[in-house]
Structures are given as C-alpha cells and as structure tokens.
N, C-alpha and C positions, 0 to 999 in steps of 0.2 A: 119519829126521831126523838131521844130523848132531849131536855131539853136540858141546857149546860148549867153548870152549880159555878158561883163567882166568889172567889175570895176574895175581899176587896178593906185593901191598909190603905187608910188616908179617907174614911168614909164622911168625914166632920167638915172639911173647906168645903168653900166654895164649889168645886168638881167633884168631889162627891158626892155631895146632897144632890147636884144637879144631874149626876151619872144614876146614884139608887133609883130618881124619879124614872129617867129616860128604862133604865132596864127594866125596873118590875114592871113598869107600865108593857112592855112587851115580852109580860111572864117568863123574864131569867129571876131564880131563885139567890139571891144573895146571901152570903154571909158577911156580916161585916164587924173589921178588930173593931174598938174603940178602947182608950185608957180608963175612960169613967161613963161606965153605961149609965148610971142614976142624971150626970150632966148631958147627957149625947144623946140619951134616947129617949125624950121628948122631942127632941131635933129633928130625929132622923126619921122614926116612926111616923112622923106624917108625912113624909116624902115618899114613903112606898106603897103598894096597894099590901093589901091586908092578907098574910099568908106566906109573903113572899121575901120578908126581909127576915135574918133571924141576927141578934146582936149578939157579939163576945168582948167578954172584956178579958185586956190584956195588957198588965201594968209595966210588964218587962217584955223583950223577947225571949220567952224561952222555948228555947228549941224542940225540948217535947211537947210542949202544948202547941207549936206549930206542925208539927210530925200530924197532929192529932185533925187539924183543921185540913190541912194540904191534904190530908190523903182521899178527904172526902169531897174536893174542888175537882173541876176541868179546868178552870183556868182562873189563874192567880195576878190579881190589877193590885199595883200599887204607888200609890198618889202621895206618899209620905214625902213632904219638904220642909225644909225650916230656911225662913231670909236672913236670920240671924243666928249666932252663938250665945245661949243662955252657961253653958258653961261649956272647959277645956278642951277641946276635941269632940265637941256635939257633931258639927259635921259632918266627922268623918264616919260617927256611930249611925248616924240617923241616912246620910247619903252615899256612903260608901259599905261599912257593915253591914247596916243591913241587907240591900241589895245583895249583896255576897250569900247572906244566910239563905234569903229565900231564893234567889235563883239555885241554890245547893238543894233545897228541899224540891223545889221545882222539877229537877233531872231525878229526886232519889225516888221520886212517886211517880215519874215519869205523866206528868200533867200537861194536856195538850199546849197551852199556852201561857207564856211570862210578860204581860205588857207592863210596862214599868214606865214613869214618867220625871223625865229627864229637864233638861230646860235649854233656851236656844241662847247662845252665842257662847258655850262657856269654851270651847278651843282656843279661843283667842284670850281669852282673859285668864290664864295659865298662873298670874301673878293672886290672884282670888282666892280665898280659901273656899269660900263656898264652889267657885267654878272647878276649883282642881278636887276635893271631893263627889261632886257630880261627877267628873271624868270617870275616877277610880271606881265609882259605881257601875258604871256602864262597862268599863272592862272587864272587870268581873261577871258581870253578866252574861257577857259574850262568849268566856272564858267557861261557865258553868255553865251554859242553857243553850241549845240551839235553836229551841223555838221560841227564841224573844222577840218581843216588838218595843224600840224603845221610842219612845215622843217627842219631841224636844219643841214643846211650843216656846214663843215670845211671851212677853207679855198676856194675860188673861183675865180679863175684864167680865163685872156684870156689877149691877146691886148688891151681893155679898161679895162684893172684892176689899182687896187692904191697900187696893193703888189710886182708883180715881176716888172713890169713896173717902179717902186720907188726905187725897189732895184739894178736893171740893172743903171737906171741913177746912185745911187749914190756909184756902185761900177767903175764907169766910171772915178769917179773924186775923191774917195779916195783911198788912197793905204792900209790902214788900216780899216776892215770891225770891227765893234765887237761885238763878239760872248756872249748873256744874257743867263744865266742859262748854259755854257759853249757848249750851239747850243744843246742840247739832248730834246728839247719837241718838241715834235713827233706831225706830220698834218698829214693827208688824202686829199691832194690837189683835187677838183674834178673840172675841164672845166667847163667854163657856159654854154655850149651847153649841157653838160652830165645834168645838173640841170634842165636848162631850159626844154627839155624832160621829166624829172620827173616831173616837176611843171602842163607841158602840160598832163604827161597821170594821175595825180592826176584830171584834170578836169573833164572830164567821170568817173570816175572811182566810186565805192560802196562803198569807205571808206569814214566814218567818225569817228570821236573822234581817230583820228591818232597823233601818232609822230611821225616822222618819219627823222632817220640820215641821211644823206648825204653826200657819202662819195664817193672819187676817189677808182683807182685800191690801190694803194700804200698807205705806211704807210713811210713817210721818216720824219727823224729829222728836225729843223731846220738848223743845219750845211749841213747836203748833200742838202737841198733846196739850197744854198747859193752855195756847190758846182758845182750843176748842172749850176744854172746862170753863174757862171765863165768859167765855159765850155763851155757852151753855147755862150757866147759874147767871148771866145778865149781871157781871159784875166787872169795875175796872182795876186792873191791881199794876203795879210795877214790876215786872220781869230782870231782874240786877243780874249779870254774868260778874262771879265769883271767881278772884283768881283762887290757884290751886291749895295753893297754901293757906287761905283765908278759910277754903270748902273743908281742909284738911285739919283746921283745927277745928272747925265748926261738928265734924262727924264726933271728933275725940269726943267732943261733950255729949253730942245727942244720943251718940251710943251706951252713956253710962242708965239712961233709963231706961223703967224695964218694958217699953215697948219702945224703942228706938224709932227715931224718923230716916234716920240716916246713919250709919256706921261705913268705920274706914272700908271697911271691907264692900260693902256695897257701893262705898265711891272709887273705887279699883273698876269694878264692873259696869258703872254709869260711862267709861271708857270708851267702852268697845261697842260697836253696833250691836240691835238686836234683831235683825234681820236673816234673810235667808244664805247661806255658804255659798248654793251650788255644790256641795261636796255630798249630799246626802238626796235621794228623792223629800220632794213636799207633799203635802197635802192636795194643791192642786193639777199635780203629775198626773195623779192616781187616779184624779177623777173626783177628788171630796171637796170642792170648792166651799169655802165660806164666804159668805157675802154679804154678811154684815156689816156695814158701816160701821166706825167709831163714835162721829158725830151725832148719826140717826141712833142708835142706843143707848148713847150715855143723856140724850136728851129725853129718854124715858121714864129716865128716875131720880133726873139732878132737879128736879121741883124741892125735891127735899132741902137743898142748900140755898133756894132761890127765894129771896125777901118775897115775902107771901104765900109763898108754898106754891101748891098743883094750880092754884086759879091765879094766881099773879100774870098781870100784865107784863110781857118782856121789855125790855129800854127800859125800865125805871133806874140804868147805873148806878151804883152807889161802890 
C-alpha cells in the first residue's frame, strides 16, 4: 500500500513539531507550509527522520501555489491558530478564511482527508471573536468537504506550551497571581502527545464528517490548574479573585503589548467552561483514551521554574 503524502499548515507550534516527530517516525512523507524556512527549518528538520520531511515556504496564501501543493497530498492537516489579533480582522483570515480556502482545494483535488483543528468550548462563548471565527471556520468546512475531521481539543499542554510554561515564569516573579471569574471555569488539560496520537490514528482511520472533542483524563478549574503549578515549582503565591471590571480594565492594558498576557477578548472566553458538551463524540468514545495526568507531566519539566532547578530539594517555599 502506498504510503500517504501529509500536507501539514501549522507545522512550527507546539503540535507540530510534535506531530512531524510522531509521523515520519512511522514513514508518512510530509510536506510542511512554513512563512520563513531560513527561521523554522532548523526547528523542524530535527524533528523528523531524514528523507521524510520536505519544507515550503509560503508568505501569503496564494491559491495557486496551494493548487500546486494539494494536488500532490492524500491528506491535508491543518494546525493554524492565533490566541490573539495582531491586526484588524486577523481572525477571521487566519480561522475562518482560510479554512474556507483549503477545505475548497480539498474537494477540487478530491483528497482523501481534511483534518482541521478546531478548539473546545467555543459554541458557548459566541460573544468571542476568536470563538465565533473558529465557528465560521468549521462551517465552512463542513459546507466544502465531506470528508472532514475536525478536533476540538481543550487546553494543550507540554514543555513547548504558551500556557503553563507562561504561567510558571509569571508566578516566578509575582507574588500576587489573579484569579478571573474567581478561578471556577473548568479545562480538560489533554498532553500533546495524547493529541498528537489522536490526530495520528484520525489518519487511517474511516471517519469522516467528524467532530470530534479532545479532552485529557481530568476535568480541574482553573484555580487547581494554578494550584497544581505552585506545587509543582514548590512555591507559595496569593491567588486574588478579581472583580470583572477590575479583570476588564487590567486586559485593556495587557493587550496593548506585543505578546499579550491577557486581552479582552480572551477574558470573554475565560467565561465559559472548557470541558466536554456531550453534543459531539470524544476522544474517549472512540476508544483513544489519554491518560496523562496534568500534575504527573507538568512535574517533568517545571524544575526549570523551581529555585534550584532539576536537583532541588522540594518544600524549600519561597
């Protein structure tokens, strides 16, 4: 049997790097976008086995040099997301457009599979712009592709993350943490290796026109998230529940830098749970259980944040 060709946008996060490893290691031949191969492919190139990766760079979408790439895939993954708006309607281009483009190229080449990756709770947080662009992507999808499969993990954790990794350093250096919606909206942390395995047996697999959630073992609040990193890095801090209006002026400012910690728009979505609907099959319906711990994982690599580093004794508080 021959063996499948992967188009893969979004090959630079976290689940990329960790999906190139997971596939070449089991001889799929990748292609993968990237905007700046001179930055990315020192990155990436050591994540795959040698032969098996080939890199493009691609500074726009444009639609013929997509024409040119799709038609030489079986199946087309794409992992593109932004948490923020660096400018006007990014969004809608980056989670709704494009999605639109390639699932259109997807049907016009007639390519076995469109997995697309999506994000968990955004029906409810309708007031979002990130959430309601994600929506519009997925419709479209739906609309142009029959044989989609879209993801919609929680939260997605490891050592190359932007969430505990951000929040480790920044409980490092304040003593006051604060707690939005008074820490009660609930994740389902899932590992990106637990993901990247589902995304990997979504490729073989006889599903199409899926949704499908993605979720860890655990259901924890945001305050025990916060808990557990404190634990973890062996450090004591003050947990403040911020009223709304305090959180809402606090976003306006952190949003104006150019990595934000918090903007308005992400404090709309701290809202709403990030847990499983019931409206969609899971991950562990199907039978892909992950079972990763949050605690036992993130206590693998939060030495880094931990006075002493990897040989530090824990309880030293500070």
């Amino acid at each position: 049997m021959k063996q499948k060709e992967i188009l893969l946008f979004g090959a630079t996060g976290q689940i990329g790097r960790n999906l190139i490893r997971k596939l070449t290691k089991n001889n799929y031949k990748i292609t993968a976008v990237t905007r700046n191969i001179h930055r990315a492919g020192y990155i990436l190139k050591t994540q795959a086995n040698p032969g098996y990766l080939r890199l493009v760079e691609l500074k726009t979408f444009n639609p013929e040099k997509i024409d040119e790439l799709m038609q030489n895939c079986s199946i087309c993954i794409n992992l593109i997301g932004i948490l923020y708006e660096k400018k006007k309607n990014f969004f809608k281009i980056i989670h709704s457009d494009l999605p639109d483009l390639l699932s259109k190229k997807a049907n016009d080449f007639k390519i076995e599979k469109f997995i697309h990756l999506s994000a968990l709770g955004i029906e409810t947080a309708k007031e979002s712009s990130y959430a309601l662009s994600k929506l519009q992507g997925e419709d479209k999808i739906k609309k142009n592709f029959k044989n989609y499969i879209i993801l919609r993990p929680s939260i997605v954790y490891s050592v190359d993350d932007n969430f505990t990794t951000q929040f480790m350093s920044l409980i490092n250096k304040l003593p006051i943490i604060p707690l939005y919606y008074n820490g009660g909206t609930k994740f389902s942390p899932i590992h990106v290796i637990d993901l990247v395995n589902i995304i990997h047996k979504m490729i073989d697999s006889r599903y199409k026109q899926l949704t499908l959630e993605c979720v860890g073992p655990e259901e924890l609040s945001f305050k025990e998230i916060l808990q557990n990193l404190l634990l973890s890095i062996d450090k004591k801090r003050i947990l403040l529940p911020l009223p709304y209006q305090i959180a809402k002026l606090s976003a306006k400012i952190l949003q104006l830098f150019p990595k934000p910690l918090l903007t308005e728009d992400q404090l709309k979505l701290l809202k709403y749970d990030n847990c499983i609907s019931g409206k969609y099959k899971n991950n562990f319906d199907i039978g892909l259980e992950s079972l990763r711990e949050f605690k036992n994982e993130i206590d693998k690599y939060s030495y880094n944040w931990r006075t002493g580093g990897q040989f530090a004794n824990k309880n030293n508080v500070n």
